[in-house]
C-alpha positions in Angstrom: 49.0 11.7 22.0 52.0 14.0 22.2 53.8 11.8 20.4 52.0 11.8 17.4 51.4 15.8 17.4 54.7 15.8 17.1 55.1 13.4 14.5 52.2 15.2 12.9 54.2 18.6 13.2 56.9 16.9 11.6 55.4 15.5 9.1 53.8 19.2 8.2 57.1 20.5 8.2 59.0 17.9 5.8 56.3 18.4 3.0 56.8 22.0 3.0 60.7 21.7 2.7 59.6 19.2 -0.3 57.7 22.4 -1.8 60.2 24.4 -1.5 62.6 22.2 -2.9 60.6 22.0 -6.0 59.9 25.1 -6.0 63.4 26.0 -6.1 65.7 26.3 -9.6 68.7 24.4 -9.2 69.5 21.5 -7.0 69.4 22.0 -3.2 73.1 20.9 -2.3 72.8 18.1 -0.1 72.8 19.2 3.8 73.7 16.4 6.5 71.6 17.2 9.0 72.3 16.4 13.1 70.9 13.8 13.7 70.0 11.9 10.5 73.0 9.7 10.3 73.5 6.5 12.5 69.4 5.7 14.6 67.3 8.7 15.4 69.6 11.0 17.6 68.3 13.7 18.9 65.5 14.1 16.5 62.2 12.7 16.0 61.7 9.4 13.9 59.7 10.4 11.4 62.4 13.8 11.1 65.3 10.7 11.3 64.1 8.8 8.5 62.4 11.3 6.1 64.6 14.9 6.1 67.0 12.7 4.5 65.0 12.3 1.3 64.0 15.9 1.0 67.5 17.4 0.6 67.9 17.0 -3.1 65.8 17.5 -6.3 66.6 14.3 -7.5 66.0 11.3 -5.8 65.6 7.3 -6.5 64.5 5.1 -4.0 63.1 1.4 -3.8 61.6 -0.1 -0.6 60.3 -3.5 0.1 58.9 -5.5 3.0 60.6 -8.8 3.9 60.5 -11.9 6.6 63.5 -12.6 8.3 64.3 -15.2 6.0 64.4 -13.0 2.8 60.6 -13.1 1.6 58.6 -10.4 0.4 55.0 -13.4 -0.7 54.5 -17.1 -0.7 54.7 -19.2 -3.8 51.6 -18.0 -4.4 52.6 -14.5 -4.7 50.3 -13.8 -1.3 52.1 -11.0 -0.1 49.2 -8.9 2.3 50.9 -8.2 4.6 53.8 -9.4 5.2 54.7 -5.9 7.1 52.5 -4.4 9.6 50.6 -1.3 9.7 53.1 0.9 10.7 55.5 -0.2 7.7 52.6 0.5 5.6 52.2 4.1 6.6 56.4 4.5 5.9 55.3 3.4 2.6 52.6 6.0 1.9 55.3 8.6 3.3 57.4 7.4 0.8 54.9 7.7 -2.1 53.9 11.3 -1.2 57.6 11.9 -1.2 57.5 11.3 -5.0 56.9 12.3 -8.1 56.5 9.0 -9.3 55.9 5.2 -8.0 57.4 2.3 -10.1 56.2 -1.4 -10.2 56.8 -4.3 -12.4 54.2 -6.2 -14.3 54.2 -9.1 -11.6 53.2 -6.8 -8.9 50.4 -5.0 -10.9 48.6 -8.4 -11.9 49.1 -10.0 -8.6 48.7 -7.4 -5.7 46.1 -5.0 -8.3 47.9 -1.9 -5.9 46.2 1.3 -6.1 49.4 3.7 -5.1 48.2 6.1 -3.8 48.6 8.2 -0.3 45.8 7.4 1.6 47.2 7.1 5.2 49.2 10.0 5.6 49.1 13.9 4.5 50.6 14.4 0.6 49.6 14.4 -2.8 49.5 11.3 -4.6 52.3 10.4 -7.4 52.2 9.2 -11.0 51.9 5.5 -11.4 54.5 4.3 -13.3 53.4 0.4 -14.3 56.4 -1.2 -16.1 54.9 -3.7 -18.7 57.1 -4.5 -21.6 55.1 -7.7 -22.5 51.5 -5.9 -22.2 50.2 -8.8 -20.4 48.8 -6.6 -17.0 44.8 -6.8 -17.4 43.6 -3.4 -18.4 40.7 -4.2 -14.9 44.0 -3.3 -12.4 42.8 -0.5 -10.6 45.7 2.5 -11.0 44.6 1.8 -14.7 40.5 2.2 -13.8 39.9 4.1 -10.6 41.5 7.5 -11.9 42.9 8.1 -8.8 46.4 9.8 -10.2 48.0 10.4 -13.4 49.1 6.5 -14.6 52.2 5.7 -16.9 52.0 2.0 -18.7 55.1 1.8 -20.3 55.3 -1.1 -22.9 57.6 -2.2 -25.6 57.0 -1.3 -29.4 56.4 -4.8 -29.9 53.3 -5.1 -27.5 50.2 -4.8 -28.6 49.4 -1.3 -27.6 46.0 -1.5 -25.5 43.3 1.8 -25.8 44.4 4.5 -23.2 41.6 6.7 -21.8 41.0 9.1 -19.1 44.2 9.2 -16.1 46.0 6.5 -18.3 48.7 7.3 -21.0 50.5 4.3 -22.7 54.1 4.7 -23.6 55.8 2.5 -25.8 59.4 2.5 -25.6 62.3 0.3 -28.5 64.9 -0.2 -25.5 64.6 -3.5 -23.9 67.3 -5.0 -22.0 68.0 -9.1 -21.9 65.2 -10.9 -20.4 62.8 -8.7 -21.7 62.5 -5.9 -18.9 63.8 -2.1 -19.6 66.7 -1.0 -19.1 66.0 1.1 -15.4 68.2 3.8 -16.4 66.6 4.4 -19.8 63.3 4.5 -17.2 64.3 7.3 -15.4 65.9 9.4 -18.2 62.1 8.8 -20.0 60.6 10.3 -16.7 63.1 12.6 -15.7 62.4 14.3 -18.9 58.3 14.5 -17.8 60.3 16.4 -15.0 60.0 13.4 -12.7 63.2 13.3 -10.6 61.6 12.1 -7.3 61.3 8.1 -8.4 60.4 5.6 -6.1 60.9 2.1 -7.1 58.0 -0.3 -5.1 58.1 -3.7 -6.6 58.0 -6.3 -6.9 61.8 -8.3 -5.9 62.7 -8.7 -9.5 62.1 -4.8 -10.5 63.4 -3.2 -7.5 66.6 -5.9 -8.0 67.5 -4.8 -11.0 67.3 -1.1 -10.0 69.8 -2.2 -7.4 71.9 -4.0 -9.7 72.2 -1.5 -12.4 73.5 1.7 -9.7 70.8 3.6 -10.3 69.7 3.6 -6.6 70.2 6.1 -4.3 68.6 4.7 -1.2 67.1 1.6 -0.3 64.6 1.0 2.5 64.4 -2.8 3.1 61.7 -3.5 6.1 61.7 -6.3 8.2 59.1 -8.2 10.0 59.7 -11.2 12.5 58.2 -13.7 10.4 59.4 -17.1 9.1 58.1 -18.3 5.7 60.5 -20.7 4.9 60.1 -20.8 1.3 58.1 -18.4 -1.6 59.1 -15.5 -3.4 62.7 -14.2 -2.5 63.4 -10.1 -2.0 66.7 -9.0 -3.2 67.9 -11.3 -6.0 70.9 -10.5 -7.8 74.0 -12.2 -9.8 76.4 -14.4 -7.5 79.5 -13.4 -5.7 82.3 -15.8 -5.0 83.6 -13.6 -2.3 81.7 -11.6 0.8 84.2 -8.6 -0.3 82.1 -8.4 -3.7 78.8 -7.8 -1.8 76.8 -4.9 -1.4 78.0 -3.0 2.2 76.1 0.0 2.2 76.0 2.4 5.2 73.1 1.4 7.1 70.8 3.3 9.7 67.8 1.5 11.3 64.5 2.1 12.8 61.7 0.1 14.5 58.3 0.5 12.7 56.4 -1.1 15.3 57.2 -5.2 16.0 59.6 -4.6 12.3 63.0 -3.1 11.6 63.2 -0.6 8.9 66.8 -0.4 7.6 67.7 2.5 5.4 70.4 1.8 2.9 72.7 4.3 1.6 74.0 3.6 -1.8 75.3 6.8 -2.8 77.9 8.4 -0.6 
């Protein structure tokens, strides 16, 4: 029980350095604080894993849950949960971390995710729902339960569908090969709503080509003991020939219960 006052008091003190943050100018300069490099030092967790995120104005950050053999859902794109409940209250830190929340088409239609904080202290973020084709049903719930401000960005070429309510619909020209946006063009188009805090939530294929284009700052991969063997893969991104061409970020790690949280670092 004192654990968790603790964790509590903690958690009370990093959303008020978050308000003053935005309350602030100019950027804070970024601080290294004892204890927040490496595992937990001499602080506690939740001080370990979140003071981190509240040292700068801007800040982009994706997270996903994975088995140990790379999965984040089966074939079927069954994906609840493939973490466990302690890795679900990181993520609702993360969210009321933010000024906005990011997913992909795919995740909207198949997980219908309400992102929003609802297990932790913090104000919910804008729903950012990335949808150049228009084909998420207008029945998700971040577009019906009016829970937080939603974004549905689309392409010009989408049919544009009637935005009420919470829900504004943003059509935007630039679309990269494939058909998805180009992410930076993303966060220039919320940065300029004066969203700087971003957090990128899924699914694989979004938060991979966050990753591949460099416009991550962190990324927090969890991972729970569990074998699927087969399904929809986590990080996917263009092949290397060599292991000196892969991603080595600087790496801190934390247990979240029976899982491993590791924080990625991908700007110095």
């Amino acid at each position: 029980m004192n654990e968790k006052r603790a964790d509590a008091r903690a958690w009370d003190a990093i959303l008020e350095r978050l308000a003053t943050l935005r309350r602030s100018e100019e950027d804070q300069p970024v601080v290294r604080e004892p204890g927040t490099e490496g595992h937990a030092g001499g602080r506690s967790q939740v001080e370990a894993i979140y003071l981190p995120l509240v040292q700068t104005r801007k800040l982009v950050i994706a997270q996903l849950g994975q088995t140990l053999d790379g999965r984040i859902a089966t074939h079927s794109g069954h994906s609840h949960f493939v973490t466990g409940a302690e890795d679900i209250e990181h993520l609702h830190r993360l969210r009321a971390l933010v000024d906005a929340v990011v997913v992909g088409a795919g995740t909207a239609i198949s997980d219908d995710p309400q992102l929003t904080v609802r297990h932790v202290r913090g104000d919910n973020p804008v729903r950012v729902v990335l949808d150049p084709s228009g084909r998420v049903p207008s029945d998700r719930k971040l577009f019906q339960d009016g829970a937080a401000p939603t974004l549905w960005l689309q392409s010009r070429r989408a049919k544009p569908p009637s935005a009420s309510g919470t829900v504004e619909v943003l059509q935007m020209d630039e679309v990269a090969a494939g058909g998805g946006f180009h992410p930076a063009t993303v966060l220039e188009r919320l940065a300029a709503r004066g969203m700087t805090r971003v957090l990128v939530e899924g699914g694989g294929l979004t938060v991979s080509r966050f990753l591949a284009a460099g416009v991550l700052d962190r990324l927090h991969l969890t991972v729970a003991p569990l074998l699927l063997g087969s399904g929809r893969p986590s990080v996917t991104l263009d092949p290397v020939r060599t292991l000196q061409e892969a991603l080595r970020p600087q790496c801190r790690h934390f247990a979240l219960g029976p899982d491993i949280l590791f924080d990625l670092c991908l700007r110095p």
